[in-house]
N, C-alpha and C positions, 0 to 999 in steps of 0.2 A: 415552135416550142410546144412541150407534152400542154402546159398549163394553156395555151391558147387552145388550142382542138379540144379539150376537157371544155371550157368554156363557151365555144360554139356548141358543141352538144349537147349541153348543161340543159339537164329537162325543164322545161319551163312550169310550173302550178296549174292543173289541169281547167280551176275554178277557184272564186276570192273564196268561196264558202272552205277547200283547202285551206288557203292559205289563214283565214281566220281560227281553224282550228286546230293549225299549229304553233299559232302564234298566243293564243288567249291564255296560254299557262306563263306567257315571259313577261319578266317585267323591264322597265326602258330605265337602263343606268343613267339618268338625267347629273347623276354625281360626276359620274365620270366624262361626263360630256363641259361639263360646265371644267371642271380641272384643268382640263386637259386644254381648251379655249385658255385658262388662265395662263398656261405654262408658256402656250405658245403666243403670249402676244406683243411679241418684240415687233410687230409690222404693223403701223395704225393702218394702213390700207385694205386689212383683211376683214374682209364681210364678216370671216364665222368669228373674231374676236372681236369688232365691235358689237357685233347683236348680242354673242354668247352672253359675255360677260356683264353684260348690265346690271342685267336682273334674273336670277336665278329662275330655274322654272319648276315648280314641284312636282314631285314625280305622277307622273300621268302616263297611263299604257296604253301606248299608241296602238298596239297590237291587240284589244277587247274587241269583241265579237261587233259589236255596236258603235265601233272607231269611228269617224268619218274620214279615216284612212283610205278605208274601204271604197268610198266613193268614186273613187278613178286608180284606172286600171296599173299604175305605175307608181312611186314614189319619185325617181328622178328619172327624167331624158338628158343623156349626153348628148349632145350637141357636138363636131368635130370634124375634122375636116379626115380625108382618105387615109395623108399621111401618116396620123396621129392614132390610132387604130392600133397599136398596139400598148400603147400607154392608156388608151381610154379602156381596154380590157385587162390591163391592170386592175384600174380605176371599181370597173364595175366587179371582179371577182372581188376586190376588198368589201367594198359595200354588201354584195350579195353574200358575204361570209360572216359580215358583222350578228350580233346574237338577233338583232329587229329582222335580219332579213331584208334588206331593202329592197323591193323591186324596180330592177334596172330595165329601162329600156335602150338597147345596145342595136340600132340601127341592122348594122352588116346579118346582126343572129333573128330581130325580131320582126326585120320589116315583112311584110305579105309579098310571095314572090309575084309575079305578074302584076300588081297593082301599081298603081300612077305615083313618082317619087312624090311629089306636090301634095295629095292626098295622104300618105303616109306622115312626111313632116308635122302635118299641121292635126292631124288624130294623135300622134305622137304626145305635142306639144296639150291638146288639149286636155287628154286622156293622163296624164304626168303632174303631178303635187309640186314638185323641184326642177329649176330647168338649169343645169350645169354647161354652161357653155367653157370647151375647152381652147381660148385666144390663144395663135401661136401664127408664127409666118403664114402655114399653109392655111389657116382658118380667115384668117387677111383676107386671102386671094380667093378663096372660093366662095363663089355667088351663091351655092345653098349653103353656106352656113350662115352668109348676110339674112336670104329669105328665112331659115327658122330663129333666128337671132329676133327678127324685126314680127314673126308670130308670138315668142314669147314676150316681146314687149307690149302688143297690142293687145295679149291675153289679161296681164296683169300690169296695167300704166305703172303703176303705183308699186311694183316689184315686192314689200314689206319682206324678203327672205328667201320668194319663189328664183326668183335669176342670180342664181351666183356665177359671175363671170373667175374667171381660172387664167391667172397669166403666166405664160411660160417662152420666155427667148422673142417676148417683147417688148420694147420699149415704151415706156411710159406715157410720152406723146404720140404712139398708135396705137393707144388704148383708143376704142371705135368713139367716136360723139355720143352715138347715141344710150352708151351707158357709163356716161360720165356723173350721172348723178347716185349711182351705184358700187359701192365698194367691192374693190376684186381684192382674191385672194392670191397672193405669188408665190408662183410656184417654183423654188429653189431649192427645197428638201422635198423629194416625193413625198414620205413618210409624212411628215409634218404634213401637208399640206391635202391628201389622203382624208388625214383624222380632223382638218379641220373644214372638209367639205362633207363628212360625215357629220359632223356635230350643227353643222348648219343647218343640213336637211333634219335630222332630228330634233333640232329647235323651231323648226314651222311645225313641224305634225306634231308634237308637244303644245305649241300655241294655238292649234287647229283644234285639235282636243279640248284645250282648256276651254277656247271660244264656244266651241259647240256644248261643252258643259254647264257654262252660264247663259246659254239661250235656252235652256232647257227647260233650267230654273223658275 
């Protein structure tokens, strides 16, 4: 399809100093993120609704010259298995279209060619704010998505927002052990489910901002 080849080509930000100076004039609709959580929270299972909705977050530009956005070179890594590759570039042309710009890391377009898979995964993972794992039969069965699954757990034990696991044509008891203490998001409306894996990752870098503003202090 025209939209995947656009996508693989998709010029990547030369330098964060770029991407910072196109971003310091936008402001983060924390309105619309927070609504939009509210509309959709017919599913108590969903990460981006129980975090959203709590507590409001005031509006904070995740996008300022001085973000600690900025800090790592990504905002979300997908996580996914071979088959799933064309719903995760769905996934990331949404995100990378939204007005913040999120920076996707999309395996198939960004990894370094001749470099070691193993080494990629885990610069990936480390290098990435948000880690969206997309669970589906074929992410089941494939051993690299178990190994960065079990990097980003080891990155941040304590997950606060970073690991949003993504359910889609799995059943509930093969939801994996090891992130059973963590709320997934199901996925049964793309649409829906799209806007509330965006509002997630926009609710940590909003939190990440606010954090970094009261140590400031």
């Amino acid at each position: 399809a025209g939209w995947f080849k656009r996508l693989l080509h998709k010029p990547k930000p030369s330098s964060v100093e770029s991407l910072k100076s196109s971003h310091s004039a936008s402001s983060s609709p924390s309105s619309s993120s927070s609504s939009s959580a509210k509309s959709s929270s017919s599913s108590g299972t969903s990460l981006a609704t129980s975090s959203i909705s709590l507590s409001p977050v005031s509006a904070v530009d995740i996008s300022a010259s001085d973000s600690p956005r900025w800090d790592k070179s990504y905002d979300v890594c997908i996580c996914h298995s071979e088959g799933d590759v064309e719903l995760v570039s769905e996934l990331v042309s949404y995100l990378e279209g939204q007005p913040e710009s999120f920076r996707c890391f999309l395996q198939l377009r960004d990894a370094a060619a001749g470099s070691a898979v193993v080494t990629e995964l885990c610069d990936a993972v480390q290098n990435s704010h948000c880690w969206v794992m997309l669970i589906t039969p074929s992410f089941l069965q494939d051993p690299w998505c178990r190994y960065q699954m079990h990097q980003a757990l080891a990155e941040a034990p304590m997950a606060n927002g970073r690991t949003i696991p993504v359910l889609k044509d799995v059943d509930r008891k093969d939801y994996p052990r090891e992130l059973r203490n963590i709320y997934y998001i199901y996925m049964a409306l793309k649409e829906k489910s799209f806007r509330q894996i965006r509002d997630t990752v926009m609710r940590y870098l909003q939190e990440l901002c606010q954090s970094s503003t009261k140590s400031m202090e």
